[in-house]
C-alpha positions in Angstrom: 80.4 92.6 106.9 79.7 92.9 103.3 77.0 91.9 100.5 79.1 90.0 98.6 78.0 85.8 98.9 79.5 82.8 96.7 76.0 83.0 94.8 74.8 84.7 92.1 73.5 87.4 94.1 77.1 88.6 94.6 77.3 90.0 91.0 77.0 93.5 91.8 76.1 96.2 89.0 76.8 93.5 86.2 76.3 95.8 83.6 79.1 97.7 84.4 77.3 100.9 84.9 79.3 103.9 85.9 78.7 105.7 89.1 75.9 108.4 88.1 77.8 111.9 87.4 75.3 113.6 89.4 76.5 112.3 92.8 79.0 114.5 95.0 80.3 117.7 95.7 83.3 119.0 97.0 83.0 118.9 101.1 82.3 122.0 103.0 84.0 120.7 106.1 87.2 119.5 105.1 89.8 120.5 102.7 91.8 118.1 100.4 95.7 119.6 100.6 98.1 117.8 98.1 101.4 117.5 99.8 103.6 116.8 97.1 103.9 115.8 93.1 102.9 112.3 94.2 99.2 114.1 95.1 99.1 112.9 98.8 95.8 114.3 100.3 95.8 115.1 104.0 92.2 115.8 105.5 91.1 117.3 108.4 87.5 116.8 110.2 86.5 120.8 111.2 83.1 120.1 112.2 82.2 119.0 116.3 78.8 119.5 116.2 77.5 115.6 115.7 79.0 113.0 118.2 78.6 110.9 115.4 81.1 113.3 113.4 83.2 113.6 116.6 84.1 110.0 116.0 85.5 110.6 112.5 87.8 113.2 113.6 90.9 111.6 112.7 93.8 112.9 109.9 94.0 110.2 107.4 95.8 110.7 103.9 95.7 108.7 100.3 97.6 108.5 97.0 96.1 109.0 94.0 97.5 107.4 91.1 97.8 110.3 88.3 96.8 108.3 85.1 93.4 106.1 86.4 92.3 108.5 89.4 92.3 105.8 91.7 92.9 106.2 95.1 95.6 102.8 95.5 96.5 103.4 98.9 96.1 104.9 101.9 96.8 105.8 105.1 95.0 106.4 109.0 96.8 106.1 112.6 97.5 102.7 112.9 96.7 101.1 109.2 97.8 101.3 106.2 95.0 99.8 102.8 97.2 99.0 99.5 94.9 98.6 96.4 94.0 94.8 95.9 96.2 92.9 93.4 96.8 89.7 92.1 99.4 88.8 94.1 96.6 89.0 97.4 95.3 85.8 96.5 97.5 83.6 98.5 96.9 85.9 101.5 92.6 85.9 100.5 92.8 82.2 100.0 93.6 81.8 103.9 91.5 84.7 105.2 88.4 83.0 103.3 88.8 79.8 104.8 88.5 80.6 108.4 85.0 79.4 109.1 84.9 82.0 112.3 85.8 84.9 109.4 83.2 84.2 106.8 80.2 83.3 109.3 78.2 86.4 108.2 79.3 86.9 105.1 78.2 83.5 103.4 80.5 80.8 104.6 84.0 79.9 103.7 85.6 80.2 100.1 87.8 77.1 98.6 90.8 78.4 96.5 88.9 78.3 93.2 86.2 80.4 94.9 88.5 82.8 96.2 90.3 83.2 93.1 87.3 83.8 91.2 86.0 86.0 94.0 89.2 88.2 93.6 89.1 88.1 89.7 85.5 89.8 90.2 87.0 92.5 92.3 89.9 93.4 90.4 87.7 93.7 87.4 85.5 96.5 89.6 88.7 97.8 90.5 89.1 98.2 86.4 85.7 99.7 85.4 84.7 101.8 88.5 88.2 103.2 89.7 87.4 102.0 93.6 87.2 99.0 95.0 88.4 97.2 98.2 92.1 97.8 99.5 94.4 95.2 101.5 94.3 96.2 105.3 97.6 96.1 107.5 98.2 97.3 110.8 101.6 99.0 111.4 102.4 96.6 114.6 100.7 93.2 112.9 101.1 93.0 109.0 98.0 92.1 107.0 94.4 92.2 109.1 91.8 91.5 105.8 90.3 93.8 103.5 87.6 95.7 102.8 86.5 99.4 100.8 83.7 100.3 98.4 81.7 98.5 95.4 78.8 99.1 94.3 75.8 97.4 96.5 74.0 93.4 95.9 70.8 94.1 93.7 68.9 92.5 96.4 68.9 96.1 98.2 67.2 97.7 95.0 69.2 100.8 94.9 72.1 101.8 92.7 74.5 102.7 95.6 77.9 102.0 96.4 78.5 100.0 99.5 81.2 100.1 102.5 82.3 96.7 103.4 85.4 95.3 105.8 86.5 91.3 106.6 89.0 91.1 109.5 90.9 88.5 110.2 90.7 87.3 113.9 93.6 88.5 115.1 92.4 91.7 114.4 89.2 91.8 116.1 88.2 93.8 119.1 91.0 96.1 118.5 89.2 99.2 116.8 90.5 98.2 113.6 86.9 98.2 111.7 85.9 101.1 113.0 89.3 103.0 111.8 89.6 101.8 108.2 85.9 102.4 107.7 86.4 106.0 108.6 88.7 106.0 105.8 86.5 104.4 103.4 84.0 106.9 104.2 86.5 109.6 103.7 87.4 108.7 100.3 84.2 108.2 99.5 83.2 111.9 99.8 86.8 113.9 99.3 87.8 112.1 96.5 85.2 110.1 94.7 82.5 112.7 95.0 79.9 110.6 96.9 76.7 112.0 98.4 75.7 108.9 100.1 76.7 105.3 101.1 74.9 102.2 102.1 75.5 98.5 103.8 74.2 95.5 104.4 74.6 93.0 107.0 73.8 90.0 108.3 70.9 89.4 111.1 72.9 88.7 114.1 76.0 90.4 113.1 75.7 93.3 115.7 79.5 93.6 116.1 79.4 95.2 112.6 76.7 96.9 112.7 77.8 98.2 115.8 81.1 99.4 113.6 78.9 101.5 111.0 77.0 103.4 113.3 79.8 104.6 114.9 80.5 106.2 111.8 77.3 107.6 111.1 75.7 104.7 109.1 71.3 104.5 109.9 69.4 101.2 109.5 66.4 101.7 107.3 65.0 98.4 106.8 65.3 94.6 106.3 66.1 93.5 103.0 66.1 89.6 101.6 69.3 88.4 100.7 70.6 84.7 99.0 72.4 84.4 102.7 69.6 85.5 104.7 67.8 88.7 106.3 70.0 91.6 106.4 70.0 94.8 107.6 69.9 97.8 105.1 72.0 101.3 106.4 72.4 104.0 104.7 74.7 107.5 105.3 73.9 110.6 104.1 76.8 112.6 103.4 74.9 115.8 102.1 72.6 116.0 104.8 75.7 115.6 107.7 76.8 118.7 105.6 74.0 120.6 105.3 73.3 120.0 109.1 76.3 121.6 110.0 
């Protein structure tokens, strides 16, 4: 699941705009505790009163590199998400060539496409400060990727986005759910965020499925280059303000 497609409509936020500076504040329900010089931030989920919340309750903690502010790794249970680099592309080349893997997310990538698709993402990485991590599991090495960017203009909003790609391997094993917990984490401790969207593919229930458990509404139908998709949105000020 993410916006991203091979066509033009992938170029997200071309301009380079920055996120707007009146988005986030700190959150009510959790406190960010830096564990050492290296700034390790452990959080804890206080609040039980949502079921939807109740399934975020998990400790997760990230590094924050001191001179960009980005958060280049982190860590949940069972999986560990590495900022994405150059050196990925041998590893994105074969995860974007599995036709099962890139059904709903605009069909497979050949090595040029890959490569250029990661160039784009390391440059987001470069002006925005987030971007999308490389997943790996503790018991199984690299799953796929996934992480925040800002959002396809097809949606019409400026907002940034959760996305994920799995590997086969690594389906059906809660892995989804688990790092998107994280990316919803970051998004509100460290980067601020009131809200986050995503899009996905008609058909793709299993991650839709994924983003609901973590609190993620559909709104409406939105026209993509790869075909309808659903539009979801989550509220992080209003999950707060509820409590």
């Amino acid at each position: 699941m993410e916006s991203g497609s091979r066509s033009t409509g992938q170029v997200l936020s071309s301009d380079g705009a920055s996120p707007p500076a009146t988005w986030g504040r700190c959150p009510a329900h959790r406190r960010a505790v830096p564990a050492h010089s290296e700034k390790w931030a452990i959080w804890r989920i206080l609040s039980d009163r949502h079921s939807w919340w109740q399934n975020r309750r998990v400790r997760s903690g990230f590094k924050v590199d001191d001179n960009t502010n980005e958060v280049v790794r982190f860590r949940t249970e069972r999986l560990e998400g590495e900022r994405m680099r150059e050196s990925d592309a041998g590893y994105l080349a074969q995860l974007h060539s599995d036709p099962e893997v890139m059904a709903t997310i605009g069909g497979v990538r050949d090595s040029d496409e890959s490569a250029a698709w990661l160039r784009w993402n390391l440059d987001h990485w470069n002006k925005h400060r987030f971007g999308q991590w490389m997943l790996r599991a503790a018991d199984a090495g690299p799953i796929g990727r996934g992480g925040l960017r800002w959002i396809d203009e097809c949606v019409g909003e400026h907002l940034v986005e959760v996305g994920f790609v799995l590997e086969r391997s690594a389906w059906g094993k809660g892995y989804a759910t688990e790092a998107t917990r994280a990316f919803v984490d970051i998004a509100e401790g460290h980067y601020k965020f009131d809200q986050l969207a995503a899009i996905t593919l008609e058909g793709n229930d299993a991650s839709t499925r994924v983003l609901e458990k973590n609190g993620f509404v559909f709104e409406r139908w939105v026209d993509h280059t790869t075909g309808p998709h659903k539009f979801l949105r989550l509220r992080l000020g209003d999950a707060r303000d509820a409590e």
